[in-house]
KOLTIMAR-219342 format. One record per residue (C-alpha): residue number from 1; residue in three letters; x, y, z. Coordinates in Angstrom, 3 decimals, m for minus. Layout:
<votis>
- num; residuo; x; y; z
- NUM; ALA; X; Y; Z
...
</votis>
This chain:
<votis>
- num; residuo; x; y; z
- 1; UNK; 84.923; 213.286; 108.810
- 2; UNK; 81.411; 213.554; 106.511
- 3; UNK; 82.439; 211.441; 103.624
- 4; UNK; 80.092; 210.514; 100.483
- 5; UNK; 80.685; 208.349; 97.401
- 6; UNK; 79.702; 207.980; 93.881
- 7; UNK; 79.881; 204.539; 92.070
- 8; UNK; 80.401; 203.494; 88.554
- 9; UNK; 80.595; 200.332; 86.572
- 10; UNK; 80.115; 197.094; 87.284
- 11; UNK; 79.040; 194.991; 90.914
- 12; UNK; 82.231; 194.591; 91.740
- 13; UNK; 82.924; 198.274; 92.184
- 14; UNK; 80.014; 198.567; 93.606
- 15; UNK; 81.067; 195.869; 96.164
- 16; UNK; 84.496; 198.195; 96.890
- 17; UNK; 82.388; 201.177; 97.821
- 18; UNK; 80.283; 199.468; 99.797
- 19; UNK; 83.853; 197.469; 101.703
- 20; UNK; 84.692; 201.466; 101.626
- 21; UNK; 81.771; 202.557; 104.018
- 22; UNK; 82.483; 200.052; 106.433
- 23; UNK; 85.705; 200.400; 106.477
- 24; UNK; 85.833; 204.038; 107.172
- 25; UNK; 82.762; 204.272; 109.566
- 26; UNK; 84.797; 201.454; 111.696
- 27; UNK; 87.501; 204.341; 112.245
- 28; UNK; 84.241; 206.790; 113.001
- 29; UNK; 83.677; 208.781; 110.047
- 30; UNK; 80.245; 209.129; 108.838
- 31; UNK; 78.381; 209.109; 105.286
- 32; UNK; 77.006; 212.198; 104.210
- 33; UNK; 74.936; 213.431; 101.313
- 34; UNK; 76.796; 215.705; 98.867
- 35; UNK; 75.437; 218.883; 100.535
- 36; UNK; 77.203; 217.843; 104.181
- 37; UNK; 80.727; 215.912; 103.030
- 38; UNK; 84.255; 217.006; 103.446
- 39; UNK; 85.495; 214.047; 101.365
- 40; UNK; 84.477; 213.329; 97.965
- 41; UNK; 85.256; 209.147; 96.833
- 42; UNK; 84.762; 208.455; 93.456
- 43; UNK; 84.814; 204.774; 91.979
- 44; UNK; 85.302; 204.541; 88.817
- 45; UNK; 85.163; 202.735; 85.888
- 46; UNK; 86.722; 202.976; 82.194
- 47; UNK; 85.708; 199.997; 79.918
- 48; UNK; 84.218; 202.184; 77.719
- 49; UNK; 85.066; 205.972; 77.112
- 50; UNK; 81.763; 207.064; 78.566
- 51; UNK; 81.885; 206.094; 82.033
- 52; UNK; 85.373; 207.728; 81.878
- 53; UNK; 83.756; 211.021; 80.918
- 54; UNK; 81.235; 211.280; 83.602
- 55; UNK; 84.066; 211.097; 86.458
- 56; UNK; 86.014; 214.549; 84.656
- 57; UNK; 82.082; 215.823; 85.031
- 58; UNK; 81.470; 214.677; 88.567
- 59; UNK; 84.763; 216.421; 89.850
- 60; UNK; 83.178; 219.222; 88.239
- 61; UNK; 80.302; 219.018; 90.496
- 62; UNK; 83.057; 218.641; 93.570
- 63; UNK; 84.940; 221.366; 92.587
- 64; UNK; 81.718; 223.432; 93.467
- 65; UNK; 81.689; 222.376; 97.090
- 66; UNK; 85.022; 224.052; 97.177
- 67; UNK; 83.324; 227.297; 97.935
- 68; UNK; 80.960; 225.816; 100.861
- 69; UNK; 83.939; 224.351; 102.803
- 70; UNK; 87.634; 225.401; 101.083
- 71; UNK; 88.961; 222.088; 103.197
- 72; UNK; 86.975; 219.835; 100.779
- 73; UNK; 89.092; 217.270; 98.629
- 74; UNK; 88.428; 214.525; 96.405
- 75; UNK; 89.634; 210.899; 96.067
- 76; UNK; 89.352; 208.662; 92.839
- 77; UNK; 89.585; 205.067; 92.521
- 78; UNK; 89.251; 202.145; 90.602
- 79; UNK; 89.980; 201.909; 86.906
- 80; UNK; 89.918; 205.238; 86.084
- 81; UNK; 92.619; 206.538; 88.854
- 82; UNK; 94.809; 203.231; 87.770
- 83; UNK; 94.224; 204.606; 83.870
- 84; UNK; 95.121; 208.168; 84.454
- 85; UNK; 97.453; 208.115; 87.571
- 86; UNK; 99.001; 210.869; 89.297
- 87; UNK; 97.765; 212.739; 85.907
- 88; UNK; 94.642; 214.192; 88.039
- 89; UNK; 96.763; 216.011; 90.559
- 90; UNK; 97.452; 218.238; 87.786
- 91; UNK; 93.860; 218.673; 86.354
- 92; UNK; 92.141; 218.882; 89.802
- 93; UNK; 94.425; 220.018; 92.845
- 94; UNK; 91.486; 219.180; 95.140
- 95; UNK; 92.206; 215.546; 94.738
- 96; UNK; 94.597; 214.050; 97.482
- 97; UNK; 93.973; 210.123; 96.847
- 98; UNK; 94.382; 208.005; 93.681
- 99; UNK; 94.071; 204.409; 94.324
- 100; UNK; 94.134; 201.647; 91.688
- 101; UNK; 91.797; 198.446; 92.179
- 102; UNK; 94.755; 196.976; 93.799
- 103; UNK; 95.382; 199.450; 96.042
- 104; UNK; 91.916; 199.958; 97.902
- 105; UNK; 93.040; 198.105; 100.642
- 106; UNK; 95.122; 201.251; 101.917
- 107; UNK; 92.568; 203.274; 101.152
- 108; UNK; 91.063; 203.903; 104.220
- 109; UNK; 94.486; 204.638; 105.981
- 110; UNK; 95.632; 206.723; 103.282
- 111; UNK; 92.109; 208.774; 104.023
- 112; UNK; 92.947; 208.958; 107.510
- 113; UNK; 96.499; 210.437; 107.150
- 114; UNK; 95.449; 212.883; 104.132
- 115; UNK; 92.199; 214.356; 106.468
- 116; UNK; 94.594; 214.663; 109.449
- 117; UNK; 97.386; 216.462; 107.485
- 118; UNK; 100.037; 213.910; 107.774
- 119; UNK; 99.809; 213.576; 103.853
- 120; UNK; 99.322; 216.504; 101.501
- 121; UNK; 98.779; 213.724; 98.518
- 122; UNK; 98.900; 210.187; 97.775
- 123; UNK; 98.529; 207.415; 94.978
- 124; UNK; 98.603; 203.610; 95.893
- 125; UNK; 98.645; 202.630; 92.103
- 126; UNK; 101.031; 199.565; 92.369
- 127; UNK; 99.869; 196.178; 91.239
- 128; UNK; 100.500; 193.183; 93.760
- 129; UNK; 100.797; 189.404; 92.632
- 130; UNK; 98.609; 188.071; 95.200
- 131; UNK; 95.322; 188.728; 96.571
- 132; UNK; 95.924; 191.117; 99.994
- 133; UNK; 92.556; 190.642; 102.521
- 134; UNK; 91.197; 193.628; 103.089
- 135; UNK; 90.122; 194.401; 106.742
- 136; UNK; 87.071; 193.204; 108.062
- 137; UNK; 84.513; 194.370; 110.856
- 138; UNK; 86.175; 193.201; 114.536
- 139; UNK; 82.663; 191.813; 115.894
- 140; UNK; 81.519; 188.430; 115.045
- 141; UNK; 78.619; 190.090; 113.423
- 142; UNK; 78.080; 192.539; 110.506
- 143; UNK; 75.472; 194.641; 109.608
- 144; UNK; 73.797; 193.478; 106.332
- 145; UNK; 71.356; 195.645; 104.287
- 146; UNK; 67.808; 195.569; 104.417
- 147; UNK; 67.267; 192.889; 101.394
- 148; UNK; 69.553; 190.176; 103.102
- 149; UNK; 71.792; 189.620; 99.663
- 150; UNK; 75.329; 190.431; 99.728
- 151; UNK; 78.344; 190.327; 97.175
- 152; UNK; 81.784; 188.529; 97.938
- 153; UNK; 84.631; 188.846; 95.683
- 154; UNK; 86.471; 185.566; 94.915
- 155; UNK; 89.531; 187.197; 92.771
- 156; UNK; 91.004; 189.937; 91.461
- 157; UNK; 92.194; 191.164; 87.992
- 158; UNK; 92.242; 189.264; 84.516
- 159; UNK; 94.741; 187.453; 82.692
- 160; UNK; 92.831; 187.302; 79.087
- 161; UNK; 93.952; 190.408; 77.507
- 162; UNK; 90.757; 190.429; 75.244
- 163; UNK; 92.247; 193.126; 72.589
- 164; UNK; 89.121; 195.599; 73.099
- 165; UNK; 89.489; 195.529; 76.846
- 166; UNK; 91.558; 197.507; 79.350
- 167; UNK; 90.708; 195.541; 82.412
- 168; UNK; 94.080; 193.659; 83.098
- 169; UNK; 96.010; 196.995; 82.368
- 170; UNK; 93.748; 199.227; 85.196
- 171; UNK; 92.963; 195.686; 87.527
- 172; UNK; 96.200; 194.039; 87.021
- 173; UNK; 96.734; 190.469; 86.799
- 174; UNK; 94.246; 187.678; 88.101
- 175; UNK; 95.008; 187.196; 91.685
- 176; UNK; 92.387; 184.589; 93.520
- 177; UNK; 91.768; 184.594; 96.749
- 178; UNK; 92.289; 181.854; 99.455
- 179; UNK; 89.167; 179.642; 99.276
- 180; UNK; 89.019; 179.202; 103.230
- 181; UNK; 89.139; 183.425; 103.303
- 182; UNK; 85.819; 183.533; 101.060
- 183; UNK; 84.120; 180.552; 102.791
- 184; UNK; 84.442; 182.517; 106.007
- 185; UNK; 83.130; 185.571; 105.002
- 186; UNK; 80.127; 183.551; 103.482
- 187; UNK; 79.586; 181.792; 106.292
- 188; UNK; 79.529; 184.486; 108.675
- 189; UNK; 77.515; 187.067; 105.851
- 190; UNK; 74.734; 183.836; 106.278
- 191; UNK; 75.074; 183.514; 109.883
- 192; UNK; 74.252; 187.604; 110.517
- 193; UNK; 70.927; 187.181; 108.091
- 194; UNK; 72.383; 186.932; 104.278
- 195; UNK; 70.159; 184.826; 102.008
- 196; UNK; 71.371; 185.727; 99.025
- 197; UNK; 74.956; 185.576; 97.689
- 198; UNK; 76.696; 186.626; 94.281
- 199; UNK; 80.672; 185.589; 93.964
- 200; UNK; 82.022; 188.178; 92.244
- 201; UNK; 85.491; 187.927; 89.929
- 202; UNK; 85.896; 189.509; 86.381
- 203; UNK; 86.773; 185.811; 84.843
- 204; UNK; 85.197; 183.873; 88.427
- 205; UNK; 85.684; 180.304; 85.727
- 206; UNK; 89.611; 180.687; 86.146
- 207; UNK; 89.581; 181.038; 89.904
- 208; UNK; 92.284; 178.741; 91.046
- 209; UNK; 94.384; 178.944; 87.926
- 210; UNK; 96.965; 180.674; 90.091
- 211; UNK; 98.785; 180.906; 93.248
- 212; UNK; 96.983; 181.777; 96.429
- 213; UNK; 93.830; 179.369; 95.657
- 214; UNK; 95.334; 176.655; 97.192
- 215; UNK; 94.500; 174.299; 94.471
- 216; UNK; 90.597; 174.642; 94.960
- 217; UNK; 88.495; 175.051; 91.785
- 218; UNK; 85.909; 177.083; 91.235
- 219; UNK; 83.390; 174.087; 90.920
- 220; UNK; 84.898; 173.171; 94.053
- 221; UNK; 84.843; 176.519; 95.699
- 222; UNK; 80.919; 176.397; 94.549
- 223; UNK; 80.414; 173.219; 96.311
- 224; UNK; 81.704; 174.487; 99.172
- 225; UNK; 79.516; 177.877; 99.793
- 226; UNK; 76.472; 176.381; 98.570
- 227; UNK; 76.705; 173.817; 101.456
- 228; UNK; 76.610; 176.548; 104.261
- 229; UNK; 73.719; 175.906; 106.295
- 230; UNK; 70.760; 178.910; 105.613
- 231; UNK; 71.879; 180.004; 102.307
- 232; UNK; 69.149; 180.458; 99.966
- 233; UNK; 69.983; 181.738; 96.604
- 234; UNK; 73.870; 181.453; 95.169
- 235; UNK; 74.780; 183.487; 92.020
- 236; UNK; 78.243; 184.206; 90.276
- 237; UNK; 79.288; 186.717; 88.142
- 238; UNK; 81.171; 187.018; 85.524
- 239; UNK; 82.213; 184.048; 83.494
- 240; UNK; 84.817; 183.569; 80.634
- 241; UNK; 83.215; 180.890; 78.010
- 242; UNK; 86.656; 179.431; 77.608
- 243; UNK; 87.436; 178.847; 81.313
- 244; UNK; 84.112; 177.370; 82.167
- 245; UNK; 85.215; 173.745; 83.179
- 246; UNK; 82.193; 170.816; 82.837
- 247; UNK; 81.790; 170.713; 86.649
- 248; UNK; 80.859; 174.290; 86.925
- 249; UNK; 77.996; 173.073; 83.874
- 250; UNK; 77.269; 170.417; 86.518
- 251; UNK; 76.920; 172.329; 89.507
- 252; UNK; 73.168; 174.068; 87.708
- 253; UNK; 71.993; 170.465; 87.514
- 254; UNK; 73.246; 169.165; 90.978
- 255; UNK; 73.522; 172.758; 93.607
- 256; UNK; 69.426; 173.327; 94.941
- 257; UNK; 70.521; 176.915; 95.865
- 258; UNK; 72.463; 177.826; 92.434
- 259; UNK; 70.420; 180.438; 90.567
- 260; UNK; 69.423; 178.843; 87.132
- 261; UNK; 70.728; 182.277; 85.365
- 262; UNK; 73.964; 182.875; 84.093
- 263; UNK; 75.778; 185.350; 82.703
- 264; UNK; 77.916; 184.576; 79.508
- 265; UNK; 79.000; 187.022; 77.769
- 266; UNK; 79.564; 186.461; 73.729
- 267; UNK; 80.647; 189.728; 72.475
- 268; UNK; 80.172; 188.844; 68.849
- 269; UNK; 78.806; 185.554; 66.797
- 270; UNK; 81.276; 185.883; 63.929
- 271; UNK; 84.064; 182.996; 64.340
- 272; UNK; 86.140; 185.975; 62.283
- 273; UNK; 85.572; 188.460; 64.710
- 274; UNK; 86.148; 186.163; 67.950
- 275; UNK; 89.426; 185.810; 66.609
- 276; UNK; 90.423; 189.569; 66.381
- 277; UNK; 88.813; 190.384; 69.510
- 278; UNK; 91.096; 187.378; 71.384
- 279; UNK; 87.968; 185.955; 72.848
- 280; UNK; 90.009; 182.409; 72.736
- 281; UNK; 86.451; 180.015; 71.916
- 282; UNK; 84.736; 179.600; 68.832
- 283; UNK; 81.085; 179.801; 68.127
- 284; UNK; 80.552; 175.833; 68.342
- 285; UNK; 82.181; 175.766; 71.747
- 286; UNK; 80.061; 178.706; 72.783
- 287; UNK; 77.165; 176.606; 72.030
- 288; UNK; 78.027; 173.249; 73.239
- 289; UNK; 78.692; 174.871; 76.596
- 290; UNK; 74.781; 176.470; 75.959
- 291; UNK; 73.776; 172.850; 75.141
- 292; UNK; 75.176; 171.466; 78.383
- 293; UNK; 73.524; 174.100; 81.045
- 294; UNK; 70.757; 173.452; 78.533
- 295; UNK; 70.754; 169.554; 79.525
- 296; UNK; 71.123; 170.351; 83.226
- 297; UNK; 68.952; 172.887; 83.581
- 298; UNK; 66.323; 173.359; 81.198
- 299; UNK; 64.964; 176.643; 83.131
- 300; UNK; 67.961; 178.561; 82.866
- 301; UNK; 67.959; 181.801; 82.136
- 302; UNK; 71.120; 183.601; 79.905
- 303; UNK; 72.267; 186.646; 79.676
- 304; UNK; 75.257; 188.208; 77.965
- 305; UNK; 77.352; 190.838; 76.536
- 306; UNK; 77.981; 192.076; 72.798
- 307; UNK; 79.640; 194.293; 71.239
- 308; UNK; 78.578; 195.920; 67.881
- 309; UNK; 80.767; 197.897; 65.163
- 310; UNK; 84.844; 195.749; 66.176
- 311; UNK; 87.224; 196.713; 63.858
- 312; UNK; 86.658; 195.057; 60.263
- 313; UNK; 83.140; 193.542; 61.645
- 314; UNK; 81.509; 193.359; 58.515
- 315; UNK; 77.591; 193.204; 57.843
- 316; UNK; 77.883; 189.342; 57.238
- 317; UNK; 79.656; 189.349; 60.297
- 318; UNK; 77.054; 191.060; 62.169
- 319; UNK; 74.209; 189.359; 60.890
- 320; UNK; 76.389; 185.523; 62.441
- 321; UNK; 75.519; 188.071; 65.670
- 322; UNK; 72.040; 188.476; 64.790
- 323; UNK; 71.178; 184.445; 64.213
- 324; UNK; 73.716; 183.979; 67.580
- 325; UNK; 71.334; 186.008; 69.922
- 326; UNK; 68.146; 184.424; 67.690
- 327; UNK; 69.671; 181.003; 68.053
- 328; UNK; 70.225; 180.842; 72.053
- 329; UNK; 67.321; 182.545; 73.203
- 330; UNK; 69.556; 185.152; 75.478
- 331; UNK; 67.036; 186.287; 77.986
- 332; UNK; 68.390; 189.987; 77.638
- 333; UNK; 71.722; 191.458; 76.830
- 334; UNK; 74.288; 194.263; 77.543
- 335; UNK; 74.995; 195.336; 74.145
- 336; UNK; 77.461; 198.742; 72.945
- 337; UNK; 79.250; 200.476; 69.829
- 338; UNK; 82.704; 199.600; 70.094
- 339; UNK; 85.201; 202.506; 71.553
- 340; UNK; 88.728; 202.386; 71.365
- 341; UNK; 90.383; 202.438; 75.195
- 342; UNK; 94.307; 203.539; 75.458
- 343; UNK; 97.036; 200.253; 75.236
- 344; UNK; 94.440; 197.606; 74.183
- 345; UNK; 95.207; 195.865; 70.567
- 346; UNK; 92.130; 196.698; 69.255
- 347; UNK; 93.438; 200.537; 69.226
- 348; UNK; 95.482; 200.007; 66.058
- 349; UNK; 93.160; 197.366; 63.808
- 350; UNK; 91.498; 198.418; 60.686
- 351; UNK; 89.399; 199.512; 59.290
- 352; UNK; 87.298; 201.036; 61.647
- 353; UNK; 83.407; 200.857; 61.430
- 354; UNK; 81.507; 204.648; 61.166
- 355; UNK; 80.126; 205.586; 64.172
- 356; UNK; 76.547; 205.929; 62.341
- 357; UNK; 76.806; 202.244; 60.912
- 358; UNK; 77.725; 200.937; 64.463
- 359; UNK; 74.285; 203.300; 65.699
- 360; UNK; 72.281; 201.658; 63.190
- 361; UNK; 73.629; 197.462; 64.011
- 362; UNK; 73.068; 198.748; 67.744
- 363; UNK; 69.297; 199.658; 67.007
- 364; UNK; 68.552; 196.887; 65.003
- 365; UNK; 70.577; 194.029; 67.732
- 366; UNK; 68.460; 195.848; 70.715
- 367; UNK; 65.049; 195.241; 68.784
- 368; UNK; 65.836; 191.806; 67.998
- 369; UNK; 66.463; 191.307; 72.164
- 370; UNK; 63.788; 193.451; 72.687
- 371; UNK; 61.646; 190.746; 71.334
- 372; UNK; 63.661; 188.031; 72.320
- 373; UNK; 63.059; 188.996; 75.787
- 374; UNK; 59.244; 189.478; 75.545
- 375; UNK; 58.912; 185.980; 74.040
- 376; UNK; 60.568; 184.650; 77.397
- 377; UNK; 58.637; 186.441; 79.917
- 378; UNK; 55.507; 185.333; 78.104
- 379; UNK; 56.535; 182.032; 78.359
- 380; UNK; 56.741; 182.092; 82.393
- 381; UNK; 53.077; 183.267; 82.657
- 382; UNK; 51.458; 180.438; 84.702
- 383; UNK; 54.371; 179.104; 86.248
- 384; UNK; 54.280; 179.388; 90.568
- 385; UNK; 57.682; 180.429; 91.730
- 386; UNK; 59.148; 182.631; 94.921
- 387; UNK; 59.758; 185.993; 94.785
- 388; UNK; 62.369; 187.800; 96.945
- 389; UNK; 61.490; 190.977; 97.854
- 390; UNK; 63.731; 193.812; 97.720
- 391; UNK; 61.505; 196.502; 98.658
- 392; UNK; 58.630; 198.565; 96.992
- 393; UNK; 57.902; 198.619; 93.160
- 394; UNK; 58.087; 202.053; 91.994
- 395; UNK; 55.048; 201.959; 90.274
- 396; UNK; 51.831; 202.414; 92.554
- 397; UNK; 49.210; 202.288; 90.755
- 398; UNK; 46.305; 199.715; 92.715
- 399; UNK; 44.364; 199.571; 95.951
- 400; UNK; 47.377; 197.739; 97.133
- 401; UNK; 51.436; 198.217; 97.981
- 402; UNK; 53.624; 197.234; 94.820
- 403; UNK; 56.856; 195.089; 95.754
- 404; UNK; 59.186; 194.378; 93.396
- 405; UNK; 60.661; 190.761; 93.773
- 406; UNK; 63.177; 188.811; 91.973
- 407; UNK; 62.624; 185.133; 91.064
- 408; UNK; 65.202; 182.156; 91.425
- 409; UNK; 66.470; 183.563; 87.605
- 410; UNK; 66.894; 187.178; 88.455
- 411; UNK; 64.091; 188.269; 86.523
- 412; UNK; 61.845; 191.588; 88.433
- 413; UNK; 58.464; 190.413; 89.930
- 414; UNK; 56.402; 192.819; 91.045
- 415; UNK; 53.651; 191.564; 93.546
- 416; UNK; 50.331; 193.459; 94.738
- 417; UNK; 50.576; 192.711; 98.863
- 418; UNK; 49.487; 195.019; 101.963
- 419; UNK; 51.978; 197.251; 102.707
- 420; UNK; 54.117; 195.720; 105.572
- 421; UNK; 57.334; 196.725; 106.438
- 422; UNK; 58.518; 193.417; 107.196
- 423; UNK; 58.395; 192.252; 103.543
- 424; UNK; 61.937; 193.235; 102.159
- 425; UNK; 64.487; 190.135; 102.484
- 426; UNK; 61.595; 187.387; 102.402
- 427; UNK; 60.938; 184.990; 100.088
- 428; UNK; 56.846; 184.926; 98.907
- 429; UNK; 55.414; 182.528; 96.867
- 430; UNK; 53.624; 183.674; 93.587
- 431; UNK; 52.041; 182.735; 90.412
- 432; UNK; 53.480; 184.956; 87.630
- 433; UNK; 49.862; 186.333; 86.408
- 434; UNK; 51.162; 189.057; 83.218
- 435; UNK; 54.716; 189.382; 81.315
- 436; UNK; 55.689; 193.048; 81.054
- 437; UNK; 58.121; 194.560; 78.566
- 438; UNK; 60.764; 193.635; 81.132
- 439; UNK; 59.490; 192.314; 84.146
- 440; UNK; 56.726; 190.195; 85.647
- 441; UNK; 53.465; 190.423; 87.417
- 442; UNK; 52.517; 188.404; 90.313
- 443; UNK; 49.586; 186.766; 92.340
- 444; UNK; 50.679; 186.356; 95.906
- 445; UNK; 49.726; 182.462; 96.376
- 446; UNK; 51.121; 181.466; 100.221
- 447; UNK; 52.508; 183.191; 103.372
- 448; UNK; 55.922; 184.953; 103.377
- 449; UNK; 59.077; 182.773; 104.612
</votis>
């Protein structure tokens, strides 16, 4: 079977699909483009009613393949298919498979039966209370992409219950996985080539605050994959501010191979609004945990996430947002208007802000970053780092090949070298020559390692 799938959301859906492809090219099917596939696999993702939208359009698109090959059909997963349910049977009777985020670990066998006719239709929907391993490749090694970096998921599900978010109703409840399970997969992702690896959890600061972690700790856990022999870089995503414990903080100070970047997300800077939105911290703990990766690391880079126009967010709240984002120094930011998602808490508070006043606080938050984030990257011109290259810069506009790199921080470097197809997945040392709106320039300053 020709299979082909589309992606949505966040890394660790994209980390699914990619589990996905393996798994179903170890039973011999193949991945197509659109034009080619018999089996449509959508991943999908509903934190916000946009993303939601654009699956109802894609199965549009599928629908049209219908008439190429009538034995076409669809299957949707993720958030989305644990949202809606059995519900798109009815809309689109080309769609044989629902699986929730809990369920993709059948996926591929539910496939299998559906394509051979041993199943007209199926949904694996339930939500299990502790993390099931998914299969994994029967040879000692794997293949690994091109750029040598690789996700690993760490846990599954949340427990917060934020009251904007509809993560632990669609993921389910947070389910960590056995420590030695992730270690292995680490070890043997660096052992076939990996240099780069991002642990990947919706809250990864509570791993081990339930069963099946075998009492380890994140910090712990952290200690324990940044020891394996040949890894490079070490990233996490994402993090909770009120789960982050003081060795995690640490770990930037004391871990060589620990990105100095992290990921925090906010959501608001109004002590008010924290409150309604269930966020669980205040503003001064927010910034004392700042302070402390501060103190550790100095060169850290943050990120994080916001959230404009809450329910009730006044302008005074908005403008605590506004000195928040000023105040830190965030690097860049994932910012959006609020939307309403079906079950959350947030649904039924009042009053709601107009969709043109949460337009115009959006506007004015992303020009604030905007400049926030060109202050930074003008502050790194002059500084000699390492780039690792991920493959060629897409603009081309010099005698030489473009590659776009990414420092210890994350942050796009884009490097004039030969062109050499040997480049992608090595580390080359520059000096950052020119800051961009929102990304670097280069000077190529040793040999590739």
């Amino acid at each position: 079977m020709k299979f082909h799938i589309t992606t949505f959301g966040c890394q660790m859906n994209v980390h699914d699909s990619q589990w996905l492809s393996r798994a179903l090219e170890s039973r011999g099917w193949v991945e197509a483009d659109e034009s080619e596939a018999q089996v449509f696999i959508l991943n999908t993702c509903s934190v916000r009613d946009k993303p939601e939208q654009k699956v109802y359009s894609e199965l549009g698109r599928v629908a049209a393949h219908m008439k190429r090959d009538g034995n076409v059909f669809a299957a949707v997963g993720g958030c989305v298919a644990q949202q809606i349910g059995k519900g798109f049977f009815d809309r689109f009777p080309f769609v044989k498979l629902v699986f929730g985020s809990d369920g993709i670990a059948g996926a591929p066998n539910a496939l299998e039966r559906i394509a051979a006719g041993k199943e007209d239709r199926l949904a694996l929907l339930d939500f299990v209370s502790i993390y099931e391993e998914r299969e994994q490749p029967e040879e000692k090694s794997i293949t690994i992409p091109e750029t040598r970096q690789a996700f690993v998921n760490i846990m599954q599900g949340c427990d917060n219950f934020c009251s904007y978010c509809i993560v632990p109703y669609t993921r389910g409840r947070q389910k960590s996985r056995h420590p030695e399970a992730i270690i292995d997969e680490c070890r043997l992702l660096v052992e076939s080539g990996i240099r780069e690896i991002s642990l990947l959890g919706q809250n990864v600061n509570s791993f081990g605050l339930d069963k099946g972690c075998a009492g380890v700790s994140f910090a712990e856990l952290l200690t324990k994959v940044a020891a394996i022999e040949g890894l490079d870089r070490l990233r996490f995503t994402t993090s909770h501010p009120k789960d982050i414990a003081p060795e995690v903080i640490a770990a930037f100070g004391e871990l060589e191979n620990l990105c100095p970047s992290l990921h925090l997300p906010m959501q608001a800077g109004s002590d008010r609004v924290l409150k309604a939105m269930r966020r669980k911290y205040d503003i001064a703990r927010y910034l004392s945990i700042v302070e402390g990766l501060k103190n550790v690391r100095p060169d850290i880079a943050l990120t994080t996430d916001i959230i404009v126009g809450f329910p009730g967010e006044t302008e005074e709240d908005f403008q605590e947002t506004l000195n928040m984002v000023e105040r830190v120094g965030f690097e860049s930011s994932f910012s959006f208007k609020y939307s309403d998602r079906p079950g959350v808490a947030a649904v039924n508070m009042e009053p709601k802000v107009s969709p043109e006043e949460a337009s115009e606080r959006l506007m004015r938050l992303q020009t604030l970053q905007n400049n926030i984030t060109r202050k930074c990257l003008k502050n790194l011109v002059g500084i000699e780092t390492d780039a690792f290259i991920e493959g060629l810069s897409r603009k081309q506009d010099g005698p030489q090949t473009a590659w776009k790199g990414r420092d210890p921080a994350g942050r796009i470097v884009n490097v004039d070298m030969d062109r050499d197809s040997g480049l992608v997945g090595m580390m080359v040392p520059v000096k950052i020559v020119e800051a961009k709106k929102h990304s670097l320039n280069g000077e190529r300053t040793g040999e590739p390692w």
